[in-house]
C-alpha positions in Angstrom: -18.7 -20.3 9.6 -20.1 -16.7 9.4 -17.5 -14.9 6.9 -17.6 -10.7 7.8 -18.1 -8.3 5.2 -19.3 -4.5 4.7 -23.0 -4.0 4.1 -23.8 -1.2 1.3 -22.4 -2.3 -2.2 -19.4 -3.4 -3.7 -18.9 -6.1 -6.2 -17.4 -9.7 -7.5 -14.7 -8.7 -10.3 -13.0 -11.7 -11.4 -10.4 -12.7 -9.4 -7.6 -13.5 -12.4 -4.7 -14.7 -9.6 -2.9 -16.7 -11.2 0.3 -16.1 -9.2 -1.2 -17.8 -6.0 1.1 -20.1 -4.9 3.9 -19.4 -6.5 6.7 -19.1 -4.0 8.4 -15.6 -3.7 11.2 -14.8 -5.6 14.4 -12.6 -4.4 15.3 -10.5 -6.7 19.0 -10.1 -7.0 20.4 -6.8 -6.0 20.7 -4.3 -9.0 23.9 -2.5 -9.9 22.2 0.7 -9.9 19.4 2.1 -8.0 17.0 5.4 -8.3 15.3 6.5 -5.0 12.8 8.8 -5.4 12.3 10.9 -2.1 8.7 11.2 -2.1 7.4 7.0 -1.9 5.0 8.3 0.9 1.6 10.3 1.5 3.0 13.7 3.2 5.9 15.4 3.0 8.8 14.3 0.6 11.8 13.5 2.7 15.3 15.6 2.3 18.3 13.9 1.0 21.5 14.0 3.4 23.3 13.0 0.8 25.5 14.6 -2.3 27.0 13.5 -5.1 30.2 11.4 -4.4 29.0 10.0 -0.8 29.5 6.7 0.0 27.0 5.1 1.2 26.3 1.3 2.6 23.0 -1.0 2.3 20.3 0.3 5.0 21.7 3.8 5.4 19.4 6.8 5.8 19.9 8.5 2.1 16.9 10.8 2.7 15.4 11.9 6.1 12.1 12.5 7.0 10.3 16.2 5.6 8.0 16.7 8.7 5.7 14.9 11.2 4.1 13.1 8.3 6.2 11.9 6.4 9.5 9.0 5.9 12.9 8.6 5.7 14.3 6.4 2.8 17.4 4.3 2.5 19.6 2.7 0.3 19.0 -1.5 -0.6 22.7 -1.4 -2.0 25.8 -0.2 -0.8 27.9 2.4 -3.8 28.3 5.7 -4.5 25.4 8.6 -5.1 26.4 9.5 -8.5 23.7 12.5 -8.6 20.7 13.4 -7.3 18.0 14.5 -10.1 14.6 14.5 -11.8 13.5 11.1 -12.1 10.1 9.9 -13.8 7.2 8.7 -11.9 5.5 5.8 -14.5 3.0 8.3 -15.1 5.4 10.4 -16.6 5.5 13.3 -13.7 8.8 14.4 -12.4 10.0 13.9 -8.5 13.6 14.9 -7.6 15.6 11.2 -6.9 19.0 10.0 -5.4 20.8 8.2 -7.9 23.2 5.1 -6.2 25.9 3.2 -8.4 27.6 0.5 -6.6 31.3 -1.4 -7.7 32.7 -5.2 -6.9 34.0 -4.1 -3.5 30.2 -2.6 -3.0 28.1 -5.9 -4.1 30.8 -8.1 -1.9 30.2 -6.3 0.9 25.9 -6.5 0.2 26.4 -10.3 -0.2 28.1 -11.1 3.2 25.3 -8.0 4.8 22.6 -10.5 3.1 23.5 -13.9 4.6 23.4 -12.2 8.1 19.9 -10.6 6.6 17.9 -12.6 9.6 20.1 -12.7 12.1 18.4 -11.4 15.2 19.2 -7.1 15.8 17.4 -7.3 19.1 16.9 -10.4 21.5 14.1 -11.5 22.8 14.5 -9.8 26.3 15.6 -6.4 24.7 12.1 -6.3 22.8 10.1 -7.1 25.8 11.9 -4.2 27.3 10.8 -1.8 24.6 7.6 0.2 25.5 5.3 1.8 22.8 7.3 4.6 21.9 10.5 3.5 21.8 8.5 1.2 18.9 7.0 3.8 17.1 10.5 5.4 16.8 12.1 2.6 15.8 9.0 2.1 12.3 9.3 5.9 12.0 13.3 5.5 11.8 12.8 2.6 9.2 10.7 4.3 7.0 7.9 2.0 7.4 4.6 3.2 4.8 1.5 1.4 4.3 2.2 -1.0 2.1 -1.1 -2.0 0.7 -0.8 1.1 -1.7 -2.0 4.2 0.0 1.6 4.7 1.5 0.7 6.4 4.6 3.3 7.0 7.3 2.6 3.8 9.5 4.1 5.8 12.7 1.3 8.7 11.9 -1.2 6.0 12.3 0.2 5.0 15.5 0.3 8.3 17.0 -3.4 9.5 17.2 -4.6 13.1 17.9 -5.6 14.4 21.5 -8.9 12.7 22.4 -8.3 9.8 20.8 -7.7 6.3 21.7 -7.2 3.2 20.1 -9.0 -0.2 20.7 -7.9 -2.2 18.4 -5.1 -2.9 15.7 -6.9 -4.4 12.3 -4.5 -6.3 9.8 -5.7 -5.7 6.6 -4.6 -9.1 4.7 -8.1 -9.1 2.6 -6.0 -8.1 -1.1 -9.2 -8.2 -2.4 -7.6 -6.1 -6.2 -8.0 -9.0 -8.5 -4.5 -10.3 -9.8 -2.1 -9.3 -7.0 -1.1 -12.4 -4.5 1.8 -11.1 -2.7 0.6 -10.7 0.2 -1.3 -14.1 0.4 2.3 -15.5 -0.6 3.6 -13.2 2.1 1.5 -14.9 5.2 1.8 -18.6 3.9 5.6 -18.1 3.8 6.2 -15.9 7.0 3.6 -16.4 9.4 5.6 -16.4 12.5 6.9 -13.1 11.8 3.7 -11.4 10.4 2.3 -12.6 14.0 4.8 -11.3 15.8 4.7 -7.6 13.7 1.2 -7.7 14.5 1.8 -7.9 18.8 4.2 -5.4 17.8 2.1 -3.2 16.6 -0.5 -3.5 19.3 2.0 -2.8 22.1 3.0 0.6 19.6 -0.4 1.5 20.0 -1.0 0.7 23.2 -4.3 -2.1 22.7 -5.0 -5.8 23.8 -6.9 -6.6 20.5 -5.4 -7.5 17.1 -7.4 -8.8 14.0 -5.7 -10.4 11.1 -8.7 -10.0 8.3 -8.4 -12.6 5.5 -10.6 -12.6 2.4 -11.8 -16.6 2.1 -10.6 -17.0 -0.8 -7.1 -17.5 1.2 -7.4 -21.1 3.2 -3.7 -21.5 3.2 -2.7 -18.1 4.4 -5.6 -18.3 6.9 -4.5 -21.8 8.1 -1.2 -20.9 8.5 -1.9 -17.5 10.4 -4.6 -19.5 12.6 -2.1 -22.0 13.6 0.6 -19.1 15.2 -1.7 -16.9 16.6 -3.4 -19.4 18.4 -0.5 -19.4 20.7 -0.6 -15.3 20.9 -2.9 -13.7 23.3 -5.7 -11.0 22.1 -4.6 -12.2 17.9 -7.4 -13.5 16.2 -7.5 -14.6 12.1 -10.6 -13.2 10.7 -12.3 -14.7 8.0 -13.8 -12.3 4.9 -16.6 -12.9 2.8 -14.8 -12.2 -1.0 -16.0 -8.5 -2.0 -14.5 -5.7 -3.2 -13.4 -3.5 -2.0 -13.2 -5.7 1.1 -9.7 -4.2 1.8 -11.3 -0.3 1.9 -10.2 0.7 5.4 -13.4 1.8 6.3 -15.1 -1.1 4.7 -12.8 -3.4 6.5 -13.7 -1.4 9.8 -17.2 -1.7 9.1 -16.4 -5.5 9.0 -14.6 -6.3 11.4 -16.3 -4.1 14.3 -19.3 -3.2 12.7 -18.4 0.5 13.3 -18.8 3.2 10.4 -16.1 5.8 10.0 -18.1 9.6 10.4 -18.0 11.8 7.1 -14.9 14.0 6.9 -13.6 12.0 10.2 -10.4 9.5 10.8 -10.6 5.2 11.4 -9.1 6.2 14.8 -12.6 7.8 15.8 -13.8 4.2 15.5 -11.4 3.2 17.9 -9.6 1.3 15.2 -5.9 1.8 13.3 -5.6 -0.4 10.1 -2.7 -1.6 8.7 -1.4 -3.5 6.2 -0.5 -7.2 6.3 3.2 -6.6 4.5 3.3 -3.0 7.2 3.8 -6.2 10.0 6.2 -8.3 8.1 8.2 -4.6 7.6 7.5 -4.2 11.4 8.8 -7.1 12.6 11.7 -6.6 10.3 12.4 -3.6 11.6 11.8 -4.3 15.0 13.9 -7.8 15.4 16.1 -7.6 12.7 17.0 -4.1 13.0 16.5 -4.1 8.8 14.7 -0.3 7.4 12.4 -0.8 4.6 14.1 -1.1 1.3 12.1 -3.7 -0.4 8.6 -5.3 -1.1 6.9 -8.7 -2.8 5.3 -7.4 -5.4 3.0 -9.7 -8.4 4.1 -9.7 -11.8 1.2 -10.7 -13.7 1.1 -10.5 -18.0 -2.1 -12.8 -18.2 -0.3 -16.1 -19.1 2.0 -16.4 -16.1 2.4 -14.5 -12.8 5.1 -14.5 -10.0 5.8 -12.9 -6.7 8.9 -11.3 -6.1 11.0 -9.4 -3.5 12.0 -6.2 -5.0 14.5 -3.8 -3.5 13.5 -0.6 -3.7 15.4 1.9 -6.8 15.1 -1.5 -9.0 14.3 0.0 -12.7 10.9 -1.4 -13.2 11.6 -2.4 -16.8 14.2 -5.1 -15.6 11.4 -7.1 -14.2 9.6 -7.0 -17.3 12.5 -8.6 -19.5 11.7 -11.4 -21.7 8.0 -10.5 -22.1 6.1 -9.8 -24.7 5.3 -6.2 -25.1 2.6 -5.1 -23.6 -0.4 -3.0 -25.1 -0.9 -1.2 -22.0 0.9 -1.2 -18.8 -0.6 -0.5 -15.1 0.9 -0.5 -11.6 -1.2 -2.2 -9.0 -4.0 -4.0 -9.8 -7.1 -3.5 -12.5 -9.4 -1.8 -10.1 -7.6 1.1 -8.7 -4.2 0.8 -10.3 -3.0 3.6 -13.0 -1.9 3.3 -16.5 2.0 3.6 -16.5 3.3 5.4 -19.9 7.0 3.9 -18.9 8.8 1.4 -17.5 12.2 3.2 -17.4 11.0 4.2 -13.7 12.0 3.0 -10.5 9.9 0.5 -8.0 9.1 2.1 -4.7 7.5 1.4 -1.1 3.9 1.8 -3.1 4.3 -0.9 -6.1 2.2 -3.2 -4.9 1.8 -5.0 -9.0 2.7 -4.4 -12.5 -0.2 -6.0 -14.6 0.4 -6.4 -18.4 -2.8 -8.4 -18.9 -4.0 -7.7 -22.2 -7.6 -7.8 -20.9 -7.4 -4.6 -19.4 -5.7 -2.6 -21.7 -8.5 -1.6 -23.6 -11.6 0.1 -22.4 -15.0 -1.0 -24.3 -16.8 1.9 -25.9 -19.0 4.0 -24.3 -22.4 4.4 -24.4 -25.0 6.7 -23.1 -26.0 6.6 -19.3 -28.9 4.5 -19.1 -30.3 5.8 -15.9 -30.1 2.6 -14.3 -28.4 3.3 -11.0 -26.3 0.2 -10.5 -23.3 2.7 -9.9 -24.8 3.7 -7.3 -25.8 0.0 -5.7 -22.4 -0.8 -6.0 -20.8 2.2 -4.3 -19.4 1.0 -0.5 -19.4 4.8 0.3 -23.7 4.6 -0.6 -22.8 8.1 -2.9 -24.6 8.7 -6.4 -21.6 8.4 -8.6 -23.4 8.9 -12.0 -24.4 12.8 -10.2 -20.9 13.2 -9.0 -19.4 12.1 -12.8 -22.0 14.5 -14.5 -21.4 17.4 -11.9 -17.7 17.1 -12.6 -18.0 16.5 -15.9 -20.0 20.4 -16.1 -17.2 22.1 -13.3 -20.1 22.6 -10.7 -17.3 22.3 -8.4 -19.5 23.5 -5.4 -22.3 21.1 -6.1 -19.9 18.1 -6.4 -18.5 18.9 -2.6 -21.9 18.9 -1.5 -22.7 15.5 -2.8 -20.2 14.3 -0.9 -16.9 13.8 -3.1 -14.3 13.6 -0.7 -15.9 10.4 1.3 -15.2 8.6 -2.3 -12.5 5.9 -2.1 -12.0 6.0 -5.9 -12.0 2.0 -5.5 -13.6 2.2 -9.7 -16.4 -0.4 -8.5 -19.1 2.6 -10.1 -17.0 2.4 -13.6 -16.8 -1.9 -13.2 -20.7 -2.0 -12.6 -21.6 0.3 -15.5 -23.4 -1.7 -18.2 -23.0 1.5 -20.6 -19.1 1.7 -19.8 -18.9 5.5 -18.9 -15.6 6.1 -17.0 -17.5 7.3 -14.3 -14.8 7.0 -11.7 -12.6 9.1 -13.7 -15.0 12.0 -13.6 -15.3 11.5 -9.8 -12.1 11.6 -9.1 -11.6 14.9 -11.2 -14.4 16.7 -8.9 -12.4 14.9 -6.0 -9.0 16.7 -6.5 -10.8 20.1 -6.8 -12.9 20.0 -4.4 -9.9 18.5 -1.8 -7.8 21.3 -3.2 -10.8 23.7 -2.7 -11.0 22.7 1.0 -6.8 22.6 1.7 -6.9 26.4 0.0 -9.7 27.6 2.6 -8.2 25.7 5.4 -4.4 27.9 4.6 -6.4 31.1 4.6 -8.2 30.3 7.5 -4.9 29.9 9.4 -3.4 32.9 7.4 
């Protein structure tokens, strides 16, 4: 069986999942949630709420800020008890809506959870739906990417002028060592992650749709095989193991053998990527009538791991009880995850892990750059990342965007592959906010 992959670089971290096949776990329902109103790439959305509303599990607390951009909503029902500066883990503020719910309020989410999947929509009223009536229906939901780059799914679904879609790629590779929760995800829900993905492909008005499944999978790719087999134009793709097999344009690359253009969008391949958990949220949406206010998320402290159903607002501490303390905190996985300096923060649309593995909380010291180039062999992008790093490392801001910074995808497989430890990747990413902020800045006074 030929397994698809990407063709310039990339690497074989150790996978570390030690949470595959555990079973998801529902968290219960906190007492107490904070909703930060920026959980999305774009604009931060605008509370409609003030202190003292009532408000009941699902509603709108926060509407969408522009074109690009998402609503959120509440997981509990209770009252919005302020609406302040919370933390983000890596210590930066973002203004939040604070929810408190009473006995009468968790009663009333109790009986609203045991209708949780009853049917919103029959059968015949979603045939009747055409694209758009979709598209508003995961724009009103608040559905993100949920692989990590939180990207308004409906934005996806809406190309520019010119541009037309060909196909609708699932990206199910997970490919960040550690996290399992979306392999857990398609061996317990592939009916519905089938149907999100014919969903999807009506929104966006294509015949074609790809589920692509790293190998290292079989039960998810069994399972998915077996219910899309009975779905026209759905096929389960299998993945070589590589990261960053789960790069959008890497996965593109893959699956089509098309190359995303420099400083151009996936849709110019013909192809909109999203994420497995996006088509569970879809069909969610879509069937059950239910907005996005949770995610399976892995837990993993390097002795045990577990997947679990998080709503949204949940204190991220709370899932950590009982642990030892760790030496060093990150949220998502050990490749492109960040170091978290608290816990005391809330779990949003993007917490895709919390890894506590004390084999990645300490960076081996760093030597001097060998010349040896094997950052740049294991680049998927095909840049020079030991240039970039010492160009940003010296401000030659001009020279960095001409080598090509912004097609970076800050995946870290530079900083794994360096045998003299240099945090190369940090450096790169450095020259890639200025330079991004370099070209935003002449783009405004170009319109000015």
């Amino acid at each position: 069986m030929k397994l698809h992959t990407f063709k310039i670089g990339g690497i074989h971290p150790a996978e570390n999942k030690i949470a595959a096949g555990k079973p998801i776990e529902n968290m219960p329902l906190p007492a107490e949630v904070v909703l930060p109103v920026a959980q999305h790439i774009g604009a931060p959305a605008k509370p409609v709420v003030k202190k003292g509303d009532k408000v009941k599990r699902g509603d709108m607390v926060a509407e969408a800020g522009g074109f690009v951009s998402a609503p959120v909503h509440s997981p509990i029902s209770g009252t919005v008890v302020k609406i302040d500066v919370c933390r983000t883990p890596q210590g930066l503020p973002v203004e939040a809506i604070y929810i408190k719910s009473d006995e009468a309020d968790r009663e009333a989410d109790a009986k609203a959870l045991e209708q949780r999947e009853t049917p919103a929509r029959s059968e015949a009223e979603i045939a009747a739906l055409d694209g758009k009536a979709i598209i508003d229906i995961i724009k009103n939901a608040g559905i993100v990417g949920l692989g990590g780059a939180t990207f308004p799914c409906h934005v996806k679904l809406s190309p520019p002028p010119g541009s037309k879609a060909e196909v609708v790629i699932i990206n199910a590779a997970e490919c960040e060592p550690c996290l399992s929760c979306d392999d857990m995800l398609m061996r317990e829900n592939p009916r519905e992650i089938v149907k999100g993905v014919s969903l999807l492909m009506k929104a966006a008005g294509v015949s074609r749709g790809v589920i692509a499944i790293e190998n290292n999978k079989p039960e998810a790719i069994e399972a998915l095989t077996q219910v899309a087999s009975t779905v026209s134009g759905i096929e389960v793709m299998p993945m070589k193991v590589k990261y960053p097999q789960g790069g959008e344009k890497q996965l593109i690359e893959a699956v089509i053998g098309k190359e995303v253009p420099s400083g151009g969008l996936p849709i110019a391949t013909g192809a909109i990527v999203q994420n497995v958990a996006t088509a569970y949220a879809v069909y969610r949406a879509v069937v059950l009538g239910e907005p996005l206010m949770d995610r399976v998320l892995t837990l993993h402290d390097g002795n045990t791991g577990r997947n679990l159903r998080v709503p949204f607002g949940t204190i991220l501490a709370t899932l950590t009880e009982g642990l030892e303390e760790p030496e060093k905190i990150i949220i998502g996985g050990p490749m492109m995850g960040r170091t978290a300096s608290t816990l005391q923060t809330p779990m949003i649309k993007g917490t895709s892990g919390i890894l506590l593995d004390k084999r990645y909380a300490h960076r081996r010291p760093v030597e001097n750059c060998i010349r040896c180039g094997r950052c740049s062999d294991a680049c998927p992008m095909g840049l020079e990342p030991f240039l970039l790093a010492t160009l940003s490392r010296l401000k030659e801001w001009d020279e960095v965007e001409a080598n090509k910074v912004a097609n970076c995808i800050e995946c870290g497989s530079c900083s794994y592959a360096c045998p003299a430890s240099r945090p190369v990747v940090d450096f790169v990413r450095l020259g890639k906010q200025k330079v991004m902020a370099a070209m935003r800045a002449r783009a405004a006074a170009k319109k000015a």
